[in-house]
C-alpha positions in Angstrom: 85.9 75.9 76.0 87.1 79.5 74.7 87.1 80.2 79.0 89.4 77.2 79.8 91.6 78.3 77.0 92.1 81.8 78.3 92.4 80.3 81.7 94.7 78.2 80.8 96.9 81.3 78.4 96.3 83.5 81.6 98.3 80.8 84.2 101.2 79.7 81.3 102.2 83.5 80.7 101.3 84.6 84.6 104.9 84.5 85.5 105.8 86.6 82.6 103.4 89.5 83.4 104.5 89.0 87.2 108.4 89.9 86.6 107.0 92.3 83.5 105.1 94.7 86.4 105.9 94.9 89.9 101.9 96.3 91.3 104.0 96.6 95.0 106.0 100.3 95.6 108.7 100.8 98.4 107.9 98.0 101.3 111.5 97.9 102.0 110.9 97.0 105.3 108.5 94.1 104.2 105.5 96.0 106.1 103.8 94.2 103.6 104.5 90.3 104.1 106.2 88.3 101.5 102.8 86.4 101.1 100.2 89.6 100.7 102.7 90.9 97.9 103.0 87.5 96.0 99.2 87.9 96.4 98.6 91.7 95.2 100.8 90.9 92.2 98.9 87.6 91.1 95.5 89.8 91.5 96.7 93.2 90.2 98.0 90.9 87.0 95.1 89.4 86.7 93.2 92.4 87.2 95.1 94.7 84.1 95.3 91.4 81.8 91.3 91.2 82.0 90.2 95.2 81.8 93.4 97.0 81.5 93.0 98.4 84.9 96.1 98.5 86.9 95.5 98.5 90.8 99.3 99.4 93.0 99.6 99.3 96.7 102.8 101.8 97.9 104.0 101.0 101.4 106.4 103.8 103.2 108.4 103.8 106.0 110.2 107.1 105.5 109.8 109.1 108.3 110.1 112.4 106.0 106.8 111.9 104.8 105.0 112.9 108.5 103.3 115.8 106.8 100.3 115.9 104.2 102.5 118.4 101.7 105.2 116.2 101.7 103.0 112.8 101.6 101.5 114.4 98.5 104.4 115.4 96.9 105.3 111.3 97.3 102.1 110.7 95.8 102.7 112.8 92.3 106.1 111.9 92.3 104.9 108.0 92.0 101.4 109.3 89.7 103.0 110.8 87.1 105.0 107.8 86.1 101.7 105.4 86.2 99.6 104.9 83.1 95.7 105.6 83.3 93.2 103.8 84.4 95.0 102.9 87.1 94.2 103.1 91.6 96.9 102.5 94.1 96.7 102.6 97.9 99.3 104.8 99.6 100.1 103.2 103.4 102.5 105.5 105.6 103.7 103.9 108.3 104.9 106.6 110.6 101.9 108.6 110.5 99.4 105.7 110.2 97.8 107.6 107.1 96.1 105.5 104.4 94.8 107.2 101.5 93.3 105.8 98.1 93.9 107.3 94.8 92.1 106.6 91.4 93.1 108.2 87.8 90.8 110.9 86.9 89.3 108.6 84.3 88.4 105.5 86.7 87.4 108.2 89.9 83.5 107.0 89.1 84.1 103.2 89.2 83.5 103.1 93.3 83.2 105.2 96.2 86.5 105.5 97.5 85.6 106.4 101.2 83.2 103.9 101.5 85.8 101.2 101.1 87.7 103.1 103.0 85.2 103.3 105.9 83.9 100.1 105.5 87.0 98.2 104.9 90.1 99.4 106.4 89.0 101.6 108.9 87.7 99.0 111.0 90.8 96.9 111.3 93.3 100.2 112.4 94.5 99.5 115.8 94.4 102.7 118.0 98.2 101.3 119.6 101.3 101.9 117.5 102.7 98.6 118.7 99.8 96.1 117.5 100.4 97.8 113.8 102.8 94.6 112.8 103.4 93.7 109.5 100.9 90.9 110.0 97.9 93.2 110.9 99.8 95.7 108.1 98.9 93.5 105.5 95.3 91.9 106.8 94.1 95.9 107.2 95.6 96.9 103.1 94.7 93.1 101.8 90.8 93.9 103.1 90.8 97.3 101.2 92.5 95.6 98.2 90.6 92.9 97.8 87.4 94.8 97.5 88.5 97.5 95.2 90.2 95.1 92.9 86.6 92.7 93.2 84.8 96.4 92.2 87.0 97.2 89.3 86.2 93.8 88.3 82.7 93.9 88.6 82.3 97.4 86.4 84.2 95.9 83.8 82.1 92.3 83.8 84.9 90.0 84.8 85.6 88.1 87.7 89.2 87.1 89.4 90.0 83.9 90.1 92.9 85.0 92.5 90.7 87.2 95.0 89.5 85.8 97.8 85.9 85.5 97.8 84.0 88.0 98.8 81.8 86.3 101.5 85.4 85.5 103.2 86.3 89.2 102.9 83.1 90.1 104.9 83.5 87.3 107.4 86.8 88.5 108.4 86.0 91.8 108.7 83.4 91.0 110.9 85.4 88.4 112.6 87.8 91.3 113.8 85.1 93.7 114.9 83.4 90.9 116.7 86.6 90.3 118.6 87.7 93.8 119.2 83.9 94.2 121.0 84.7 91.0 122.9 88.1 92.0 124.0 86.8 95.6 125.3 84.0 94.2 127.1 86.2 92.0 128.8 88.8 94.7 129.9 85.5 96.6 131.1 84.4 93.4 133.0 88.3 93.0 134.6 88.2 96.7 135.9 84.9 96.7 137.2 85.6 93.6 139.4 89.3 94.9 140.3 87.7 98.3 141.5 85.1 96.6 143.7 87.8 94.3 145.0 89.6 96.9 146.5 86.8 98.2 148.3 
């Protein structure tokens, strides 16, 4: 009973908290599709109305930030206004740099290049031009969903609006699978077209 009622409080005032915090930074250029931020705002909401814990994404185009001085300089600019405990994932688009920050109080809660490893490492393309906004948000959503599912877990709640996480682990392995299929099948398409010209 007491659940259904805070279920209930939680989807009445949801669009209240939504317009009250915005848990997506820059994305000017909508890197980040419409959908995935609609999606990191109902989770991250979720997320700091259940444990407090606030959970960003920050998604740059700006071509300025193509050193690691001046991408951490970003970064402190955009800490020092956030309230602990809070993580956010940084995405620079130029330099295809990803990198996950936690407040000093929350930097035990996970292992931060594990997900990193694990998660959103797989699904980086090595060509500039397959890095659409599409693949953009499947590579942050993957990292996202299982940090905010880990925050969760340490605090003894679970999110309603995550996916689940055998669906997480199914697509990652869906890409990887495909990525192997595709390379073995250029390798197969060489092989042939080199002994065809002999």
């Amino acid at each position: 009973m007491i659940g259904s009622f805070k279920r209930l409080f939680f989807c009445l005032f949801l669009p209240i908290f939504l317009f009250a915090n915005s848990f997506v930074f820059d994305n000017q250029d909508n890197l980040l599709i419409p959908k995935s931020v609609d999606f990191v705002q109902a989770v991250s909401t979720e997320l700091k109305y259940k444990t407090g814990f606030s959970l960003y994404v920050d998604v740059s185009t700006d071509a300025s930030l193509d050193s690691k001085e001046t991408r951490e300089e970003h970064q402190n600019i955009i800490l020092t206004t956030l309230k602990p405990p809070y993580g956010i994932i940084f995405f620079y688009r130029p330099t295809k740099k990803i990198n996950i920050i936690l407040s000093r109080d929350s930097q035990k809660l996970f292992d931060v290049d594990q997900v990193f490893f694990d998660y959103i490492a797989p699904l980086l393309p090595e060509k500039d031009i397959d890095l659409t906004p599409q693949r953009i948000s499947a590579i942050i959503l993957n990292g996202y969903s299982e940090i905010a599912d880990r925050i969760a877990d340490r605090y003894g709640v679970t999110l309603e609006n995550n996916f689940p996480s055998d669906n997480q682990n199914l697509f990652v392995r869906v890409i990887l699978y495909l990525m192997l299929i595709i390379l073995i099948g250029l390798f197969v398409i060489v092989y042939f077209f080199k002994r065809g010209k002999k």
